[in-house]
N, C-alpha and C positions, 0 to 999 in steps of 0.2 A: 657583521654577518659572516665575515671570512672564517672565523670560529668557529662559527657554531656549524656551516659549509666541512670544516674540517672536523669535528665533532661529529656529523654525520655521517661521512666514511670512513671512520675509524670504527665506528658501532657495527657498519655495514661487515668491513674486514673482519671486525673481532665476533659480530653474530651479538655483539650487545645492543641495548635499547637508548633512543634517545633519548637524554632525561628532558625532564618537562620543563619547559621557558616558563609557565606562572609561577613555575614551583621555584624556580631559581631567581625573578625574581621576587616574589614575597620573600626568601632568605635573606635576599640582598637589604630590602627594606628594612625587615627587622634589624638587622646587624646596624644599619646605619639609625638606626631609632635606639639602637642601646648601647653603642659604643660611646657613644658621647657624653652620657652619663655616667658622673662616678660612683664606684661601688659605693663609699659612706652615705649616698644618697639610699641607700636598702636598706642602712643600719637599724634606724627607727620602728620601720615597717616589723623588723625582726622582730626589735626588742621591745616591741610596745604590750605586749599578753604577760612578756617574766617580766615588766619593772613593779607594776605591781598588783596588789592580790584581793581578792574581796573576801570578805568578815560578815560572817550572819551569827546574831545570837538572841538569848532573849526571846524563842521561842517563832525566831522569825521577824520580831518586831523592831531590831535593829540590826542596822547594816552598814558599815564603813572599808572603807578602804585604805591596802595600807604597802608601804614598799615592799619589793621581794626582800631585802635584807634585812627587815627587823619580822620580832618572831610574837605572835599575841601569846598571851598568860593568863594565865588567871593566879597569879599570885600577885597578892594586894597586903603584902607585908609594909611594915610601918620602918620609916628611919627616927631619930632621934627629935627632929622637928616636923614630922610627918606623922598624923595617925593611919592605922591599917583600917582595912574595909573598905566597904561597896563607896564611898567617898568621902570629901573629906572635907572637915570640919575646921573653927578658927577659934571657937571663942570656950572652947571646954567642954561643950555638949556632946550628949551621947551619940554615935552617930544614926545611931537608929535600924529597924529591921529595914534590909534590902539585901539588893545580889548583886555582885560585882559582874560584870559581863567579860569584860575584856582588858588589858594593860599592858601597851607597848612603854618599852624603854632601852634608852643608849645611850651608853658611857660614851664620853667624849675629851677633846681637850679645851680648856676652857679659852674662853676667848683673849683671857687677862693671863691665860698662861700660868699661874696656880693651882697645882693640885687637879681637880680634877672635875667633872661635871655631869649629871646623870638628864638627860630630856625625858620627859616621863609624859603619856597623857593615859588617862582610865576613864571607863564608860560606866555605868550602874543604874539600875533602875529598885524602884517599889511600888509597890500595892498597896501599902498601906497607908488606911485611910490619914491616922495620925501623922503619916511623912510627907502624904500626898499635900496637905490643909497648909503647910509650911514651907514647900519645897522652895521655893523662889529665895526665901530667906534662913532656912536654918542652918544656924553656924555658921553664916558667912558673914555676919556682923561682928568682927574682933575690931580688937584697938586697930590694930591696921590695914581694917577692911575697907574697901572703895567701890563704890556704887560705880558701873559703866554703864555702856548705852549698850541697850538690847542688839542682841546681833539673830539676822535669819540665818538658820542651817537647817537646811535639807526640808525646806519649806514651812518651817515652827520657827515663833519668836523664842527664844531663850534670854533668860534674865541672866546680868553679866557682873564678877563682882571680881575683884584683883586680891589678894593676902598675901602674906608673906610674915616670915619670923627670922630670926640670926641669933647665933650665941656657938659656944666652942668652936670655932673656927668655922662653921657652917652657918650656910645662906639657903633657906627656899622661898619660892617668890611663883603665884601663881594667878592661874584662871578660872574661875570657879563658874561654869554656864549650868541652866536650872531650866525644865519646863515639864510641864503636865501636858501629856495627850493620851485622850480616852482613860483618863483617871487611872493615870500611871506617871510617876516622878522620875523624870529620866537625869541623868547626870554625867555631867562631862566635867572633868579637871584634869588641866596642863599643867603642868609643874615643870620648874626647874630648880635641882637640887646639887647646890655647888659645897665641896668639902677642901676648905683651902688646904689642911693639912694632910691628904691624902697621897700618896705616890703617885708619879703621872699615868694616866691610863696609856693601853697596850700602843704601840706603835703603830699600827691598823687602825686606831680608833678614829671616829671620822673627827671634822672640825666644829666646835659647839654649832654656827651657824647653817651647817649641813642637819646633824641631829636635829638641831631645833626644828628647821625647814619641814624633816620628815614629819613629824610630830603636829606640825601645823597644820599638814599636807590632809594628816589624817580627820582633823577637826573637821578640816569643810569639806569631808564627803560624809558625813555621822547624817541618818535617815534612821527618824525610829517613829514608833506607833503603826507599824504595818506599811505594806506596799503602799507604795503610790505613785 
């Protein structure tokens, strides 16, 4: 009280105003409510809208989501064990009329430390009645194809199948998921595309199991056949 006793004949002498006691302390309260928390505890709150980004294509009907640092494509260029187009096939078949929708990928370093590593996953859909009638299985019965167990994403079952090929010092080895909604063949394939005899990638490059991660990340946010 002696304070605030002299705080108010100092106002008096100088012709200033006493400041406000609620006001000084809710200042105080607040100070003591957020000093004691560390700034890293804001980080999150920050960076939670730029980690990452959302994906609509397909006229609306599909939507995923994907990290601020990788970039979507629509280029669906083929490598030497990889066919191009809207998805991808194992056993020689044509891949048939569809559209690619979208296709992230990142160079990485491989986990075995050889050359070098690309994580890949593409979305694509069709209409057509002839892709629709087969979608669950076309092309994914090769010699070293493997039936898995159905997996939910984004509220649809998906049919699940594993492939993979090697020869010239290259390895791909992937995930082939399949499902029909509202009479439409939707497709998702993860890939990973390793070239042992490659130069190592960039110095920046992330770690295979970072890439992978992102790539993963992106599967189980894929919603397609319209809102829901």
């Amino acid at each position: 009280m002696g304070a605030l006793r002299r705080t108010a004949m100092d106002a008096a002498q100088t012709g200033g105003t006493l400041p406000s006691l609620s006001c000084e302390r809710r200042s105080v309260t607040l100070l003591r409510f957020l000093l004691p928390l560390p700034l890293l505890a804001f980080l999150p709150f920050a960076n939670a809208s730029a980690a990452t980004k959302s994906f609509l294509g397909a006229g609306g009907t599909a939507r995923l989501s994907y990290a601020s640092a990788l970039t979507p494509t629509r280029n669906f260029a083929g490598r030497p064990l990889m066919n191009s187009g809207w998805r991808q096939v194992w056993d020689g078949s044509p891949v048939g009329r569809g559209v690619g929708i979208v296709r992230f990928w990142q160079v990485a370093k491989p986990s075995d430390g050889q050359g070098q590593v690309t994580e890949i996953v593409q979305v694509g859909f069709s209409r057509s009645a002839a892709v629709v009638a087969t979608c669950g299985t076309a092309g994914l019965k090769s010699g070293s194809g493997r039936r898995l167990p159905d997996r939910m994403i984004g509220g649809h079952r998906w049919t699940v199948y594993s492939n993979g090929d090697a020869g010239m010092s290259q390895q791909v080895r992937a995930t082939n998921l399949r499902t029909v909604v509202n009479g439409t063949c939707y497709t998702i394939d993860r890939v990973t595309y390793s070239v042992k005899a490659a130069g190592p990638p960039a110095r920046n490059a992330p770690a295979q199991a970072i890439a992978a991660a992102r790539m993963d990340a992106i599967v189980a946010t894929v919603k397609v056949g319209g809102r829901r």
